[in-house]
Backbone as XML, in Angstrom:
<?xml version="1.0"?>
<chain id="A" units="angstrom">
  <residue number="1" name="UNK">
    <atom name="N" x="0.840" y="-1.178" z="0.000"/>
    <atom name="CA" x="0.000" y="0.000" z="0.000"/>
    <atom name="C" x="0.891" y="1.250" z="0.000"/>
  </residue>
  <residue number="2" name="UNK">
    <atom name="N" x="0.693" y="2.531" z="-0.873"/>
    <atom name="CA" x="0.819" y="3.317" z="-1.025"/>
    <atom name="C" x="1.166" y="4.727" z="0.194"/>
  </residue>
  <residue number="3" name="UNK">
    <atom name="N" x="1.782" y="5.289" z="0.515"/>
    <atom name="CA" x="1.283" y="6.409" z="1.284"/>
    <atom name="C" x="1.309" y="7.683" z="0.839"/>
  </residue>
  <residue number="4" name="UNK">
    <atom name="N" x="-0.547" y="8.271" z="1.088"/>
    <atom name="CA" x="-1.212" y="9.268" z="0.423"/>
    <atom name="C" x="-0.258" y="10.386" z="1.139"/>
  </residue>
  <residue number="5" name="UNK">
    <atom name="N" x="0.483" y="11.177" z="0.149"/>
    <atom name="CA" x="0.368" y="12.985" z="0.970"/>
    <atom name="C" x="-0.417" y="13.855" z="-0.076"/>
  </residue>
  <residue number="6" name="UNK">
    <atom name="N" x="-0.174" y="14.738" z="0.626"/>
    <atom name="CA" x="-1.446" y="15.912" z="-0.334"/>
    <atom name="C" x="-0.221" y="17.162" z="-0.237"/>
  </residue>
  <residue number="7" name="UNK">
    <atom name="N" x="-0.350" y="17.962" z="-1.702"/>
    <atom name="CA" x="0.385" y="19.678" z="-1.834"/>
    <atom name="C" x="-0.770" y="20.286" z="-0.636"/>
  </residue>
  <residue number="8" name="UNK">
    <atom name="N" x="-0.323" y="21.335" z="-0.611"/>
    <atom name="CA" x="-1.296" y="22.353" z="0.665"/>
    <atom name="C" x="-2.231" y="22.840" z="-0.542"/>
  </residue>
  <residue number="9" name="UNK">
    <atom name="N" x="-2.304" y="23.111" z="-1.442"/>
    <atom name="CA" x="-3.024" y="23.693" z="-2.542"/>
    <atom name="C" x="-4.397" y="22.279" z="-2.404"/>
  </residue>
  <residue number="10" name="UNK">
    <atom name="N" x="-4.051" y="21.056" z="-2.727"/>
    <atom name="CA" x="-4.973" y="20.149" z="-2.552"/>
    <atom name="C" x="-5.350" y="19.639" z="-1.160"/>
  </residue>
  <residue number="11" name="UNK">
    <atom name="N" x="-4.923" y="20.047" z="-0.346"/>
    <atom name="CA" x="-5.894" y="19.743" z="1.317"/>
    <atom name="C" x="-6.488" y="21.164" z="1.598"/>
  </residue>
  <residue number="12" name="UNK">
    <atom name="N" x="-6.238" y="22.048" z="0.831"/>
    <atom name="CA" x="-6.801" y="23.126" z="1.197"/>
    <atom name="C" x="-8.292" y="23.261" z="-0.013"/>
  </residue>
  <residue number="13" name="UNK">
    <atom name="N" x="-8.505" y="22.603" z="-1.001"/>
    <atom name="CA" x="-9.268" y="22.691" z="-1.888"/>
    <atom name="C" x="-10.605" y="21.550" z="-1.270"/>
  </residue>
  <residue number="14" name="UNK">
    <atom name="N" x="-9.691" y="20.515" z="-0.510"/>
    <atom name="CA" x="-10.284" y="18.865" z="-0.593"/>
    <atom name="C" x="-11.146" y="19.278" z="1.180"/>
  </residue>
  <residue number="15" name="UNK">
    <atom name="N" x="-10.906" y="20.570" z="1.810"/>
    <atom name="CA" x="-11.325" y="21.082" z="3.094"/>
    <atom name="C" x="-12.514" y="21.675" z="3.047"/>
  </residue>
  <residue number="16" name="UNK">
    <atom name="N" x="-12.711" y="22.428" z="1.466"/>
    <atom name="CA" x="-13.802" y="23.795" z="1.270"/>
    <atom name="C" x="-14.639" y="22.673" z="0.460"/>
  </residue>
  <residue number="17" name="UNK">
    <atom name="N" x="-14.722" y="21.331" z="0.124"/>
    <atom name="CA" x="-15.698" y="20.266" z="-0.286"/>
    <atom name="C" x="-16.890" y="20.207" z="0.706"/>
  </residue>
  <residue number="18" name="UNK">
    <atom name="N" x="-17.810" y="19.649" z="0.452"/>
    <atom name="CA" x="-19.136" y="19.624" z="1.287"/>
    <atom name="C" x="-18.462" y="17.880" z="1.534"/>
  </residue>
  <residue number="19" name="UNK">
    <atom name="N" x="-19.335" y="17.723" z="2.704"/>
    <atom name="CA" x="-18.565" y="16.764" z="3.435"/>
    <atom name="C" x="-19.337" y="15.235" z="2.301"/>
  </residue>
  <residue number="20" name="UNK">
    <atom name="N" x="-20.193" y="14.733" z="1.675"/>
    <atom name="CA" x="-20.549" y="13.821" z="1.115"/>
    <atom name="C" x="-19.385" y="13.838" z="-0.254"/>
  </residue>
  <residue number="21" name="UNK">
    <atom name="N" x="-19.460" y="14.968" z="-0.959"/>
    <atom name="CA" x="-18.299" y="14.899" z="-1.769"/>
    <atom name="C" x="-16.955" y="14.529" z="-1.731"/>
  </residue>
  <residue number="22" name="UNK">
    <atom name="N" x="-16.218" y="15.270" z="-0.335"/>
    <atom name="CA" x="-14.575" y="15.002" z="0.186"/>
    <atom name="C" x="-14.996" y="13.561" z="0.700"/>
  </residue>
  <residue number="23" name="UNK">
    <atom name="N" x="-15.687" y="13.145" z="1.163"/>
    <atom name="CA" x="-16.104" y="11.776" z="1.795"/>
    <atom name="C" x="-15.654" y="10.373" z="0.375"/>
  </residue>
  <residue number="24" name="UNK">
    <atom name="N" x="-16.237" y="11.050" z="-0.532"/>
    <atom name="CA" x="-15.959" y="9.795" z="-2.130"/>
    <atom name="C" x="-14.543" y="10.236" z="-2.227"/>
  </residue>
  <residue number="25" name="UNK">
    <atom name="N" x="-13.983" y="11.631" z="-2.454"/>
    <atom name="CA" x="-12.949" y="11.252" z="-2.978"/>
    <atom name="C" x="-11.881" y="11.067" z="-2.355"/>
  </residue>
  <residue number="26" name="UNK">
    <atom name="N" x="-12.114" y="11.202" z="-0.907"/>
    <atom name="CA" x="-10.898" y="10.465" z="-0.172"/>
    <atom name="C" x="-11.192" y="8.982" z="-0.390"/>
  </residue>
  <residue number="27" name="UNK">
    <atom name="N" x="-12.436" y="8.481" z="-0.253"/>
    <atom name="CA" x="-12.607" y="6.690" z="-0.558"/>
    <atom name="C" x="-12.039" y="6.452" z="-1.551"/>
  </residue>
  <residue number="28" name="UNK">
    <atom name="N" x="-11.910" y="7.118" z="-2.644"/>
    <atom name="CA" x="-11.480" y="6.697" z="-4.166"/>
    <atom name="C" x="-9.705" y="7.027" z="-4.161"/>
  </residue>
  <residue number="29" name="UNK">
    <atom name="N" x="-9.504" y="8.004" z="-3.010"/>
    <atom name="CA" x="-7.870" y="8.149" z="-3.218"/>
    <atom name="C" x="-7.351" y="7.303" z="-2.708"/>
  </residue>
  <residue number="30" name="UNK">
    <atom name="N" x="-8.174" y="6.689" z="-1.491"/>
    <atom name="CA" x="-7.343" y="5.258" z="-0.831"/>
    <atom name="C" x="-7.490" y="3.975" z="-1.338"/>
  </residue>
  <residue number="31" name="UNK">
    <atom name="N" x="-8.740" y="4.286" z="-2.150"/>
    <atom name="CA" x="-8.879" y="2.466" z="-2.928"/>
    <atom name="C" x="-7.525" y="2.658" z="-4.177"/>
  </residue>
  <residue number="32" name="UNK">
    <atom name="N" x="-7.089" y="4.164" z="-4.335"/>
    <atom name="CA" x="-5.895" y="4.248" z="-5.116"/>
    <atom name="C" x="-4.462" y="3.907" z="-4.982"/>
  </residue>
  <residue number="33" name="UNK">
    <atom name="N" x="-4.661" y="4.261" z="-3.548"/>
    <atom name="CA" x="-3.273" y="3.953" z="-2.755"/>
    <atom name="C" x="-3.344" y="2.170" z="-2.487"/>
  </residue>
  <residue number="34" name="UNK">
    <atom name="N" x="-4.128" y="1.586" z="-2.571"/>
    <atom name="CA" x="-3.854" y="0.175" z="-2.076"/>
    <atom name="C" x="-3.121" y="-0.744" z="-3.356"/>
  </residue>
  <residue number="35" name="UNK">
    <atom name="N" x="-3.652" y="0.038" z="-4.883"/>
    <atom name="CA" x="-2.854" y="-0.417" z="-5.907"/>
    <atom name="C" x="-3.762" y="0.363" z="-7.154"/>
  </residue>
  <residue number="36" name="UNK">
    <atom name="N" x="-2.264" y="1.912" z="-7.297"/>
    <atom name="CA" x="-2.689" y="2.386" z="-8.471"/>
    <atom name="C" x="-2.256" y="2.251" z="-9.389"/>
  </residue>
  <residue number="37" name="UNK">
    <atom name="N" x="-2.239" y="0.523" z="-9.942"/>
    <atom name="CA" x="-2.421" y="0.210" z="-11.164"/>
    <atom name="C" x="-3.627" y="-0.317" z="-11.857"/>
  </residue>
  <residue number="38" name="UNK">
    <atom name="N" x="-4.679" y="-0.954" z="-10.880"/>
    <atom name="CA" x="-5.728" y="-1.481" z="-10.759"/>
    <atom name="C" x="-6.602" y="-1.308" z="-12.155"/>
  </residue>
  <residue number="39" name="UNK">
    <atom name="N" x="-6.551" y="-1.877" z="-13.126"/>
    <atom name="CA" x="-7.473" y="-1.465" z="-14.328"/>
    <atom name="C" x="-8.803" y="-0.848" z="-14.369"/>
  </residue>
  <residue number="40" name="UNK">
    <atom name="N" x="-9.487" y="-0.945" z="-12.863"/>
    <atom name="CA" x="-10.536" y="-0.380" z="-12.398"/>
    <atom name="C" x="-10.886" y="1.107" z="-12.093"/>
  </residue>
  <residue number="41" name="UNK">
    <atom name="N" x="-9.654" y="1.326" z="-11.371"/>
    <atom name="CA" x="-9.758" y="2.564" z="-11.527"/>
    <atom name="C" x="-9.888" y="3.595" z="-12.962"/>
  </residue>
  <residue number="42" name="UNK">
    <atom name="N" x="-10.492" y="4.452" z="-12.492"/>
    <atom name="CA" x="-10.685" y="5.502" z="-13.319"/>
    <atom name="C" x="-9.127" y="6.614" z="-13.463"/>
  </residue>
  <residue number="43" name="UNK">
    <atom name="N" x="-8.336" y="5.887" z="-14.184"/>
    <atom name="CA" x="-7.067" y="7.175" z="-14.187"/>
    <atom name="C" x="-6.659" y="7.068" z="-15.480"/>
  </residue>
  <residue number="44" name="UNK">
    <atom name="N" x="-5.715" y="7.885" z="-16.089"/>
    <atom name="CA" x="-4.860" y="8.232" z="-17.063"/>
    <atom name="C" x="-3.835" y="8.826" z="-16.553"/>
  </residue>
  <residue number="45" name="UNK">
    <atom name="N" x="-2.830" y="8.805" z="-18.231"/>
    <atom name="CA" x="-1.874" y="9.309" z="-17.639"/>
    <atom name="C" x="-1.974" y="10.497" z="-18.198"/>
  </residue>
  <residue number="46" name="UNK">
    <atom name="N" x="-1.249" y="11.577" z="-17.529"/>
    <atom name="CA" x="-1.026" y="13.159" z="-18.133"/>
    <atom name="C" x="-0.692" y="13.008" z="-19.378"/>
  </residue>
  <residue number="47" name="UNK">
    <atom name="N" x="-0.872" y="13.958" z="-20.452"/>
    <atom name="CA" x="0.050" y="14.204" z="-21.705"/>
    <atom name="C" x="0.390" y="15.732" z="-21.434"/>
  </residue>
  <residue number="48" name="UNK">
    <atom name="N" x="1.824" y="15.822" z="-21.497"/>
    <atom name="CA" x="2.303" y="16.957" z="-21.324"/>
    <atom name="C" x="3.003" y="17.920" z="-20.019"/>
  </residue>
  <residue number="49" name="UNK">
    <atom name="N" x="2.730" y="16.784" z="-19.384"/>
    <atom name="CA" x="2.939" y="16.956" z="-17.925"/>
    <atom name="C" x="3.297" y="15.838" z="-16.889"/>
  </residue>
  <residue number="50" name="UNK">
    <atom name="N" x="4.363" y="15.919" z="-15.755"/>
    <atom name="CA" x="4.431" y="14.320" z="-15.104"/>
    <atom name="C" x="2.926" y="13.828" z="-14.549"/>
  </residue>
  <residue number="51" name="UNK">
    <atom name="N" x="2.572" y="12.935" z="-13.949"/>
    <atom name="CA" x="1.803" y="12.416" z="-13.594"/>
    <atom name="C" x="0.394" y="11.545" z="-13.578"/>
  </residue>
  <residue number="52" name="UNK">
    <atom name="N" x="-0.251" y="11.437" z="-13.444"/>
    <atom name="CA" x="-1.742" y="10.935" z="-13.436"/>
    <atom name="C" x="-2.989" y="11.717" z="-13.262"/>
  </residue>
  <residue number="53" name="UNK">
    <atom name="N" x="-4.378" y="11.401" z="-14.065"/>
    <atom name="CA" x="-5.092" y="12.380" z="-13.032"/>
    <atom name="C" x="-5.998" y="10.874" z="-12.709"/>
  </residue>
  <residue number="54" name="UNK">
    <atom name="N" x="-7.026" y="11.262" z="-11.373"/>
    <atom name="CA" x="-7.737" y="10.646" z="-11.468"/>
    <atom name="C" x="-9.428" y="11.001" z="-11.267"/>
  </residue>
  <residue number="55" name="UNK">
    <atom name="N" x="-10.591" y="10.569" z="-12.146"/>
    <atom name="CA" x="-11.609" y="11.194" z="-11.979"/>
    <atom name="C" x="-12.840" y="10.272" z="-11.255"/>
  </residue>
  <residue number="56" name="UNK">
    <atom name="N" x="-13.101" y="11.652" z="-10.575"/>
    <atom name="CA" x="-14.016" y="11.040" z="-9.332"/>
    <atom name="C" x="-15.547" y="11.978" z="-9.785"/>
  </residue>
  <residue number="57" name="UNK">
    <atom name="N" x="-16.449" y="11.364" z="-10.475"/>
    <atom name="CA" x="-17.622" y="12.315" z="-11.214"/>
    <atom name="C" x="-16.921" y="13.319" z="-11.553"/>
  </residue>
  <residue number="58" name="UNK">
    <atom name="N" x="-17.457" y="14.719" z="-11.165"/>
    <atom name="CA" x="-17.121" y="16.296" z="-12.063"/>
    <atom name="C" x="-15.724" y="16.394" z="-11.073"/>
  </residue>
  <residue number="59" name="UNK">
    <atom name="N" x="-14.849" y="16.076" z="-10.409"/>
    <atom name="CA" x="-13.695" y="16.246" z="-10.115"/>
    <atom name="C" x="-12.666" y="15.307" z="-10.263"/>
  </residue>
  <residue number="60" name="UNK">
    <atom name="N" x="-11.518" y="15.736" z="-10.458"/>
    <atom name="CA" x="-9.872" y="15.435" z="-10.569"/>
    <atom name="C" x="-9.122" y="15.417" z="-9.454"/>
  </residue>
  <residue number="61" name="UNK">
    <atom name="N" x="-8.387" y="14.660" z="-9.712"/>
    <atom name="CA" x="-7.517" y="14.418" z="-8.931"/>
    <atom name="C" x="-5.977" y="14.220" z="-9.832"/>
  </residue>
  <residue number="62" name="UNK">
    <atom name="N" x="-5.167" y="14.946" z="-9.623"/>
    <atom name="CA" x="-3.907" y="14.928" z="-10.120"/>
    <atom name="C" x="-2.981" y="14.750" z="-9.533"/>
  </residue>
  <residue number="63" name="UNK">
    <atom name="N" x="-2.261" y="13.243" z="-9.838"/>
    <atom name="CA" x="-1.775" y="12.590" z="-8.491"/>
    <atom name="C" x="0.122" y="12.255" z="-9.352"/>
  </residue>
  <residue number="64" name="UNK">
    <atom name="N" x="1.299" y="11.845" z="-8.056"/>
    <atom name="CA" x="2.168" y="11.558" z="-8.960"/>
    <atom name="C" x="2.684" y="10.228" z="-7.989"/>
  </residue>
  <residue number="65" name="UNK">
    <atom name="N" x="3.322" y="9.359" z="-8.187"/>
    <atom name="CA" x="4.145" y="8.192" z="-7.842"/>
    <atom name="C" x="5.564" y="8.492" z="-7.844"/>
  </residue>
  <residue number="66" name="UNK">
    <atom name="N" x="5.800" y="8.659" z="-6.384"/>
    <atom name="CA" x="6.815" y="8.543" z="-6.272"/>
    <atom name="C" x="7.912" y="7.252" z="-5.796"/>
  </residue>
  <residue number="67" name="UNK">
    <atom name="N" x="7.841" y="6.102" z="-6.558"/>
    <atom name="CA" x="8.250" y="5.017" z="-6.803"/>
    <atom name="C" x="9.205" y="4.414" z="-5.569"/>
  </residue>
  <residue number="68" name="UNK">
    <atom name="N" x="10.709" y="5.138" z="-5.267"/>
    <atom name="CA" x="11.483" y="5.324" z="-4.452"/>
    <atom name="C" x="10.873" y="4.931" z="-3.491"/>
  </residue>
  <residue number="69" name="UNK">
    <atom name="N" x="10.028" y="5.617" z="-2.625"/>
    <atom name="CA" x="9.839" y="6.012" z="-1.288"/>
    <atom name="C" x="8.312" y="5.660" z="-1.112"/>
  </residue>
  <residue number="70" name="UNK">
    <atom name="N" x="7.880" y="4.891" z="-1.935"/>
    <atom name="CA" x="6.146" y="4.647" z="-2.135"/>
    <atom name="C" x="5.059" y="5.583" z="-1.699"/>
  </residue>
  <residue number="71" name="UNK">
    <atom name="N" x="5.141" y="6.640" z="-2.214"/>
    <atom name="CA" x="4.229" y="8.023" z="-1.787"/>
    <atom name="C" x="3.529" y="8.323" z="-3.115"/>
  </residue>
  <residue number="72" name="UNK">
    <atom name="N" x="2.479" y="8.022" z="-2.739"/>
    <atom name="CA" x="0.801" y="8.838" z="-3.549"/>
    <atom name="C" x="0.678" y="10.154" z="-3.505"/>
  </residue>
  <residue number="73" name="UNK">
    <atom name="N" x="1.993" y="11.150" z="-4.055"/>
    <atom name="CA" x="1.444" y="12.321" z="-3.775"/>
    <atom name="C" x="0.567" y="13.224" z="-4.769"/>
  </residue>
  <residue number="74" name="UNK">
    <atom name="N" x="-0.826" y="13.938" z="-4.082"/>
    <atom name="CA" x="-2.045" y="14.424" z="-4.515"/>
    <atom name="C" x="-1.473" y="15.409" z="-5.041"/>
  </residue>
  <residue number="75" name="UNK">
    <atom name="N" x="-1.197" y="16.247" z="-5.911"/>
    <atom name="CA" x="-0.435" y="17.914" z="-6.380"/>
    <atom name="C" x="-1.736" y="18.314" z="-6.723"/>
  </residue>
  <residue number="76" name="UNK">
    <atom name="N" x="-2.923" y="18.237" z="-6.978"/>
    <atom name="CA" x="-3.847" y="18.951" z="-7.604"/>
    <atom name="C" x="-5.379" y="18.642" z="-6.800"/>
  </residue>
  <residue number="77" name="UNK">
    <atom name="N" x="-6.323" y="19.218" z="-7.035"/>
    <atom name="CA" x="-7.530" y="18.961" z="-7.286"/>
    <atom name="C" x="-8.493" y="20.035" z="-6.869"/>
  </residue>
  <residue number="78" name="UNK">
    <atom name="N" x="-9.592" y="19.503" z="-8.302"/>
    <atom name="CA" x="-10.225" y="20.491" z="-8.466"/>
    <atom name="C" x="-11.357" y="20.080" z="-9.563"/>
  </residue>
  <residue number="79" name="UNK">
    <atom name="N" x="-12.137" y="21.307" z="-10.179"/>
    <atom name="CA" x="-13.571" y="20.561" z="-11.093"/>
    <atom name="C" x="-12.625" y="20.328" z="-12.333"/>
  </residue>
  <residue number="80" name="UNK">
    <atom name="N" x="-13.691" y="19.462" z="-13.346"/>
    <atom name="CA" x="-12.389" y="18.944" z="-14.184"/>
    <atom name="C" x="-12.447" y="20.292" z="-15.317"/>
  </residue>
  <residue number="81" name="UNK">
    <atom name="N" x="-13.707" y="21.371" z="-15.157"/>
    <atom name="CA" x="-13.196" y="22.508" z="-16.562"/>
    <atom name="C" x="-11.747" y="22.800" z="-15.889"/>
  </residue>
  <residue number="82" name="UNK">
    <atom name="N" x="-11.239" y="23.721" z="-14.757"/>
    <atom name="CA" x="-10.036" y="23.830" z="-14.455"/>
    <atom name="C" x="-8.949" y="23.617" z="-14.270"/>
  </residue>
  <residue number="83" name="UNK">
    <atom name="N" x="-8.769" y="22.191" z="-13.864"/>
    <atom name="CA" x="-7.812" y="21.539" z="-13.435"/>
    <atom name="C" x="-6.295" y="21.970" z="-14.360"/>
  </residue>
  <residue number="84" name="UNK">
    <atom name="N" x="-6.590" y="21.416" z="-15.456"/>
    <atom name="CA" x="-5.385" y="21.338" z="-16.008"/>
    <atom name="C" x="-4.623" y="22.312" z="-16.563"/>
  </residue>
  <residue number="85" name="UNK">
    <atom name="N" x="-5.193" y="23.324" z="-16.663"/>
    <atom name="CA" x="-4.675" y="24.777" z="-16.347"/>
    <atom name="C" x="-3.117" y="24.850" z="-15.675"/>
  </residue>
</chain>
């Protein structure tokens, strides 16, 4: 298993969520962390940029693997018109 950190930009976004919403997509970031290779999940990879995103209904999650040190770290999130900005 994976260990999740979050940028301050994404615990500060994933805080101002209504609590049923932050509720799925923390469930969906940890069913990520247990194995995000899982064909199930809903992810891709970036084009143009390092990382992954992953989509949880109308929000993203833009996540990176840091392989080394086994860390899920979150760098992004937000609705998906913005994100990739």
């Amino acid at each position: 298993m994976y260990t999740v950190e979050y940028s301050k930009d994404a615990r500060k976004t994933l805080l101002t969520l209504p609590a049923n919403t932050r509720g799925i997509i923390i469930a969906k970031i940890d069913e990520l962390a247990i194995n995000p290779f899982a064909a199930n999940n809903n992810v891709k990879k970036l084009q143009g940029r390092e990382g992954y995103r992953l989509r949880v209904g109308n929000w993203r999650v833009i996540y990176e693997i840091h392989g080394e040190t086994i860390v899920l770290f979150v760098v992004a999130l937000g609705a998906r018109g913005g994100i990739y900005q």
